[in-house]
N, C-alpha and C positions, 0 to 999 in steps of 0.2 A: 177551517182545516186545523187540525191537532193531531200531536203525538197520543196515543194510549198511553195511561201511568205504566211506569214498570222498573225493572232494577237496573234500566237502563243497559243492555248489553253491549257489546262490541259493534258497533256497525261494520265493522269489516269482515267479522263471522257468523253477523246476524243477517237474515234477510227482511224486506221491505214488503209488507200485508199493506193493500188501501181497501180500506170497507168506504163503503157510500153507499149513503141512505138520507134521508130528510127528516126522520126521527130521531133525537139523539138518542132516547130508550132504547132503542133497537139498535141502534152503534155501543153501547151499553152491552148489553146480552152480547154480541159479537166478540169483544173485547174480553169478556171473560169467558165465554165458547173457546177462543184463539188463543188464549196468553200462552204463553212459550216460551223460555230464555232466549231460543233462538230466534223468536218472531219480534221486528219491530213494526207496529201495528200504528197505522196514520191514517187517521180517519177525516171524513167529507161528508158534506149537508148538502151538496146541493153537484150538480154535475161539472160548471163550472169551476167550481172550487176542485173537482179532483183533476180537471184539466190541469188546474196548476202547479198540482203535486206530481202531475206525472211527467210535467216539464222538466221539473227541478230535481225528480230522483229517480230513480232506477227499482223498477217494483218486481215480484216472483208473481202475484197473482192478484187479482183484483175482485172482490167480493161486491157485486153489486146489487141493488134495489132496481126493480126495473120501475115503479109507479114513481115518480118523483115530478112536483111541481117544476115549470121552465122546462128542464131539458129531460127526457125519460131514460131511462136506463139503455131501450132501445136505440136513441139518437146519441146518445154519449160512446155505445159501444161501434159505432160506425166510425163516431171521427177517431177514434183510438185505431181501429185497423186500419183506418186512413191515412194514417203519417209511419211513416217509415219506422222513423224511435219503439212506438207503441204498439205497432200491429201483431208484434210474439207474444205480448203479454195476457198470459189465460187470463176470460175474463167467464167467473161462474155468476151467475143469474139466480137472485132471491125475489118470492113474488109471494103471496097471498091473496091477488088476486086473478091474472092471469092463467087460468090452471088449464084452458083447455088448447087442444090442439095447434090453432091457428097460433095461437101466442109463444107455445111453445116452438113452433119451426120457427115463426118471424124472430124469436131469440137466439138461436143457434144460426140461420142466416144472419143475424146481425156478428156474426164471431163469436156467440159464447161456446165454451169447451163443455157448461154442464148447465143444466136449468131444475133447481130445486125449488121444491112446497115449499112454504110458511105451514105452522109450525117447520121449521126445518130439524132433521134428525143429526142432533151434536156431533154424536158419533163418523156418522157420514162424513160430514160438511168436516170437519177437523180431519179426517184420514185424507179425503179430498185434494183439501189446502196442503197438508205437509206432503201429498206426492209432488204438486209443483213448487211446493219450498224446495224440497230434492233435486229436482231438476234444474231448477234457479242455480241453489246454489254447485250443485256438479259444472254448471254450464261456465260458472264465475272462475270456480279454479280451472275449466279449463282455459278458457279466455285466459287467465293468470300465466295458465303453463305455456301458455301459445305465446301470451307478450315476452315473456321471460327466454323463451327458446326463440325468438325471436331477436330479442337483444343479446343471449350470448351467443346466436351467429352471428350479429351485426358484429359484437368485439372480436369476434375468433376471426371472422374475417376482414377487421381493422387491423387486429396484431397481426394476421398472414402478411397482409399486405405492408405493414410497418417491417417487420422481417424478411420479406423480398427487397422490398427497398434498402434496409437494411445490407443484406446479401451483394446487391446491384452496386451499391455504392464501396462495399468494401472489394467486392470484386473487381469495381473500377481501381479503386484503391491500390488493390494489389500490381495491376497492368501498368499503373501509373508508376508503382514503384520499382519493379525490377527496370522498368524501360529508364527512370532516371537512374538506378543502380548501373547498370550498362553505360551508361552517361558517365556516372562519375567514376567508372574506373577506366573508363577510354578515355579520359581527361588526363591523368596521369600519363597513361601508354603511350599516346603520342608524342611527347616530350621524352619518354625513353629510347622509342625506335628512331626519332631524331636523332638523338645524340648517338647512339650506337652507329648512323649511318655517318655521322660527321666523322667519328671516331673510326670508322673504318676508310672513309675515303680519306683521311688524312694523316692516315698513317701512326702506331703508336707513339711519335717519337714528334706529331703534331703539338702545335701551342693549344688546341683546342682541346686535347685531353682532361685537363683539372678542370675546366669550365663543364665538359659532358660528364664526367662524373658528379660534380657535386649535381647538377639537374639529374641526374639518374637517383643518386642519395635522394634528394629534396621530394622527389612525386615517391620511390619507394615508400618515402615513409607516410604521404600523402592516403598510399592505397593501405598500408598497415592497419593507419586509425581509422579510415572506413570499414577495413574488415577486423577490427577490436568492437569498434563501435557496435556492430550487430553481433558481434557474439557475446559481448556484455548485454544484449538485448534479450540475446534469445536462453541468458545463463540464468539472468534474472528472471524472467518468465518462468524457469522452468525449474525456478527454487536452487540452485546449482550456483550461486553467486556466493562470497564469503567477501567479509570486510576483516581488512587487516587491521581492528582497532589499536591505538596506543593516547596517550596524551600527550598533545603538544599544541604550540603556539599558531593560532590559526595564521597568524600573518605569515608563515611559512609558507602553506596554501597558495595562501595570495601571490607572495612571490613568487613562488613555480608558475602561478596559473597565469600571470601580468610577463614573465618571461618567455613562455609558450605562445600565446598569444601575439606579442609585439610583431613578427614578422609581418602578418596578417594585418593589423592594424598598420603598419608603413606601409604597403602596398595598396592599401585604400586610401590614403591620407587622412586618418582620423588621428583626431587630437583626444588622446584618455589622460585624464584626469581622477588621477587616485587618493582619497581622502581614507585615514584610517584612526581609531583609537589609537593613541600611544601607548595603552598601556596593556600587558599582557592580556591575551585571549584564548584560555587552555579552553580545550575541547576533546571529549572521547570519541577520533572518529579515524577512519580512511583518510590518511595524508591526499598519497594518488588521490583516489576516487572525489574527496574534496574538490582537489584542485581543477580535477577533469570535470565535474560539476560548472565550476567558474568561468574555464575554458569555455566550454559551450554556451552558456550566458554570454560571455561578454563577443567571442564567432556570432554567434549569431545578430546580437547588435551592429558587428562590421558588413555583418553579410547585408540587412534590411534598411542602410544607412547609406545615403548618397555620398558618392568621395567627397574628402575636406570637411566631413562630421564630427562631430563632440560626442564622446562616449566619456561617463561617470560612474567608477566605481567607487561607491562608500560602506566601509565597514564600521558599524557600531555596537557599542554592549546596551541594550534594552531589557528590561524585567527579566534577568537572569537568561538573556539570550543572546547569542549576539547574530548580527542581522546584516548583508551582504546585500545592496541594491548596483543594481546594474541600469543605469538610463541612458536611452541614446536621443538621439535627431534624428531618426529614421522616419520609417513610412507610417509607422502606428499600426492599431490594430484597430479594425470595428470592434463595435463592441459584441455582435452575434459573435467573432467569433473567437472573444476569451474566453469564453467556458473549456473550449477545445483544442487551446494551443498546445495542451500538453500531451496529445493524445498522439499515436505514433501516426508518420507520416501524413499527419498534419501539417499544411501549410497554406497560406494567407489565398495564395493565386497558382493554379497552376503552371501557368507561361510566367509567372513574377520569378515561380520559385526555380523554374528550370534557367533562365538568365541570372539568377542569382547563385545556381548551385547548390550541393547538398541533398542530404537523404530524407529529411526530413525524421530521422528518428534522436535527434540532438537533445530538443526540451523535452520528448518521453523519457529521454535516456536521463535526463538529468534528474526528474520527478521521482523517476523508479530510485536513486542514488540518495538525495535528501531525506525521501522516507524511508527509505532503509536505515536511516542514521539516525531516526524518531523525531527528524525537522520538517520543517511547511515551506512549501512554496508557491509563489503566487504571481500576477499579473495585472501591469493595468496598465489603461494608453485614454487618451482623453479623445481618439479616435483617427480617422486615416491623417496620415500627414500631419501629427504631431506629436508623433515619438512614443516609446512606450518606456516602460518599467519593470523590471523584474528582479523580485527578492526572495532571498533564500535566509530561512530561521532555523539558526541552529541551538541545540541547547550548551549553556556555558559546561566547561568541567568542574567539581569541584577538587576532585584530585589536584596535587601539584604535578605540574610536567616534571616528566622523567628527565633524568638529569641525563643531556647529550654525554656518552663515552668519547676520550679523548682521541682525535682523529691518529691512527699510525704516523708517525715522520715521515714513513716512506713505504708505499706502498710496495707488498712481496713480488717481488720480479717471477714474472709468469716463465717453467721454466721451459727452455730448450731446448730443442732436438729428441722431443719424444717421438715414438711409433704410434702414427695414427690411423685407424682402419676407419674409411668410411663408408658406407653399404645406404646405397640408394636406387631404387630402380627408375628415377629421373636421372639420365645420364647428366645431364645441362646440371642439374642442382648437385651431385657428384662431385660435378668438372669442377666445378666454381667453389665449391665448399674447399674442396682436394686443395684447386690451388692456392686459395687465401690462407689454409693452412702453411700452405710450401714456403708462402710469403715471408710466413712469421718463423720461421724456422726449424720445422717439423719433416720430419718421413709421412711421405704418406701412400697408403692402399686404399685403388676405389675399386671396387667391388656392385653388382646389382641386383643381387637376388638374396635372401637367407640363407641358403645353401651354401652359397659361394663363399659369403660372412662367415660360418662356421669353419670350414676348410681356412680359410683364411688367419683364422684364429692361428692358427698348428703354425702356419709355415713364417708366416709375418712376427709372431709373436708382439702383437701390439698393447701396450698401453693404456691406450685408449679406443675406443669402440664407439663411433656412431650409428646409428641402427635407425636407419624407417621403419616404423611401422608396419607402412603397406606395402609389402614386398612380395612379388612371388614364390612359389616354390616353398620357402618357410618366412612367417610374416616377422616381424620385429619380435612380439612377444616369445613366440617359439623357438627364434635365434637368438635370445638373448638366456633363455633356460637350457639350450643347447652347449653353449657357452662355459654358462655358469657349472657347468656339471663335469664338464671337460678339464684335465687335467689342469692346475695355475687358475682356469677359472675367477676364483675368488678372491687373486691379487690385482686383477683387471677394472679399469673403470668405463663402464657401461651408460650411455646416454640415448634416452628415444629421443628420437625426432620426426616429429610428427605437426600436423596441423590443428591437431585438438586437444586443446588447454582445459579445459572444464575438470571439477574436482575428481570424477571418475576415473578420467583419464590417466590423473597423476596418480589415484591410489593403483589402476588396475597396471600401471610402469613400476611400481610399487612391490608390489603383486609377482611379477615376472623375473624381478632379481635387480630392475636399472637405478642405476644410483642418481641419478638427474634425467630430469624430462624438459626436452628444450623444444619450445613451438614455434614452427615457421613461421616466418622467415627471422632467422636468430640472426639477433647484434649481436656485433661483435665483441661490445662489452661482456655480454655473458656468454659471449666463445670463451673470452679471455679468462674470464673469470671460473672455467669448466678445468677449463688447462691450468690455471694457476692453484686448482684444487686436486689436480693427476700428480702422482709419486713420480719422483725426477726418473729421469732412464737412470737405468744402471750400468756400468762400468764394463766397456766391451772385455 
């Protein structure tokens, strides 16, 4: 058995001719009868011999000799329709000497598609053979197009089903999380409505008072950073986030974020241990948001760490970078699933993480923070129950830190006995705003609708102006242009107060005429600090 000489074509866009015959002369004449770019042509002497070829390859037509020593063309063409592989493969019939009748049916019962003379007419036998080259090869591409459309529904319906699962688990995801979000702001509430109840069956004039207030402060501020925390989530998401850059000394950072922190760490019994470079560490970035970065690193160490644990934080300067690692004693992480600690509400165990508490959006929140500041952060744990690590790389500054301005002696006494309007249609957030003003020693108007804030305006002639937002009748923005237009107007100091802080917010407060935008629930610092920037009353 041999190939025909030839330029060798592509086997992938040629197709496969087997001539057989026991003459090589006459395999000869065939071969240049047949040449064709497209045809590879493999020739056979004897019948067994093409039995072999047709084992090992894949053929369009089969040109045979019916007279041949050992097996006849006749007995070669049965065992070919015989076997599954072979039995499609046209097989045409060459003879010079079988020409009459009987031989010719006994050839077509044996499966030939065509039974030609000797001499045989070129012409013929070549239009012949390239109709089932045709077909062959039509049949191949589609086979081809079948495998192919075959495997891209096998992947379209692997991705479907990767993206349902996908969909399922974030879906769980989401369930999982509002139901622990309800969790941790009922966590706070009932240490409120506690105290509120001590504080009323004991009367205000009880010893128990400064003890329920500072718990009422301590969980207030508890629910604040949960609801900071997701709206720096959903600000940064949503490109709406702004870093306050400046240059200064990272260890500053450190100490707000190791000050923050401490409470949490005494109430676990964890021992932190803070190693630092002595020597200056400028950096262009977010003090806050640094520090809040750190914070969360080093919470979340307290949170996954049995009481009476070791927690290490070390800052170092490295290849022009300096580098912030966080290590604890805690429970470690497998290693499945560092790749995904940083992803939001991501956590280790679901029942781990709900006895441990949290939202699970801390290390997203921190991830999103470091790369916004063009640094890397990373993880590693040597696996459960051996503690993990986590470092934050920031780059050094090469600027010098700005040189801190001298603190005032004494800070400007915020002044007294202003007229304050306050306009809220939560009676309750009104009452309480009203009266902590009253405290401090201010007039004050509470009002609940926009309407009433403008009218109000006239008769109160107030100073100061707090304004919701969401008000009936006429909303903040509207009574605050009402206002503004209205006679004195524009010696008045005007404040939204509203629950949304995002950059929109404060241009569209902006926008409206307010000269300060203050977001719930306002400290008192920047109460004071609103008031300590209002024009003193004037001289009755």
């Amino acid at each position: 058995m041999s190939t025909a000489p030839s330029d060798a074509p592509d086997t992938q866009a040629s197709v496969n001719i087997l001539i057989v015959d026991d003459e090589p002369r006459n395999l000869t004449v065939l071969e240049s009868v047949l040449a064709d770019p497209d045809y590879r042509l493999v020739r056979a002497t004897s019948g067994e011999e093409a039995l072999l070829a047709l084992m090992k390859e894949d053929f369009a037509v089969l040109v045979l000799d019916v007279r041949m020593p050992g097996m006849t063309g006749f007995e070669l063409a049965e065992i070919i329709k015989g076997r599954k592989k072979t039995a499609s493969i046209p097989i045409i019939f060459l003879t010079a000497f079988y020409n009459d009748d009987q031989h010719v049916l006994e050839g077509y019962g044996s499966g030939a598609v065509d039974y030609l003379h000797k001499p045989v007419n070129t012409a013929v036998l070549r239009s012949k053979v390239a109709v089932f080259a045709e077909l062959h090869r039509k049949s191949r591409e589609l086979r081809q197009l079948n495998a192919s459309l075959d495997q891209r529904v096998a992947e379209r319906t692997a991705a479907l089903a990767e993206s349902e699962a996908k969909l399922r688990h974030a879906d769980a995801m989401k369930d999982e999380f509002l139901a622990t979000l309800a969790h941790e702001l009922r966590n706070p509430l009932a240490p409120i409505r506690n105290a509120v109840h001590v504080v009323k069956a004991a009367g205000p004039q009880g010893s128990q008072l400064p003890w329920a207030c500072d718990i009422i402060e301590r969980q207030v501020r508890t629910m604040s950073r949960l609801i900071d925390d997701l709206m720096d989530v959903s600000r940064i998401n949503r490109g709406h986030f702004e870093l306050r850059r400046e240059v200064f000394d990272l260890h500053a950072a450190v100490t707000d974020a190791v000050e923050t922190v401490q409470p949490l760490l005494l109430d676990c019994g964890h021992q932190l241990e803070v190693t630092q470079d002595p020597q200056p560490l400028p950096v262009d970035a977010d003090r806050a948001r640094i520090a809040q970065a750190l914070v969360n690193l080093l919470a979340n160490a307290a949170k996954y760490t049995d009481s009476g644990g070791r927690i290490e934080l070390h800052v170092e300067r490295h290849a022009g970078q300096v580098v912030l690692r966080v290590k604890d004693t805690g429970i470690g992480i497998a290693p499945e699933r560092l790749a995904s600690v940083f992803e939001m509400f991501a956590q280790e165990d679901v029942a781990l993480a709900r006895s441990r508490g949290g939202l699970g959006i801390g290390l997203a929140l921190t991830r999103k923070l470091v790369l916004m500041h063009g640094g890397e952060i990373g993880a590693t744990s040597d696996g459960p129950g051996l503690g993990s690590e986590f470092s934050i790389k920031l780059p050094l500054s090469a600027a010098t830190q700005a040189a801190q301005e001298p603190a005032a002696e004494e800070a400007a006494a915020a002044p007294a006995g202003l007229r304050i309007l306050v306009a809220d249609d939560n009676r309750d957030a009104a009452e309480t705003l009203g009266t902590l003003l009253e405290l401090m020693g201010h007039a004050v108007m509470r009002v609940h609708d926009g309407e009433s804030a403008v009218a109000a305006v006239q008769s109160f002639d107030p100073q100061l102006v707090l304004l919701d937002i969401g008000m009936p009748r006429l909303n903040g923005y509207e009574a605050c242009q009402r206002i503004r237009t209205a006679a004195g107007g524009s010696a008045r100091k005007l404040a939204a107060v509203t629950g949304w802080g995002q950059a929109q917010d404060l241009a569209r407060s902006q926008e409206a005429g307010f000269d300060s935008h203050l977001v719930k629930p306002i400290g008192v610092d920047a109460l004071s600090q609103l008031i300590a920037s209002t024009v003193a009353p004037r001289p009755n």
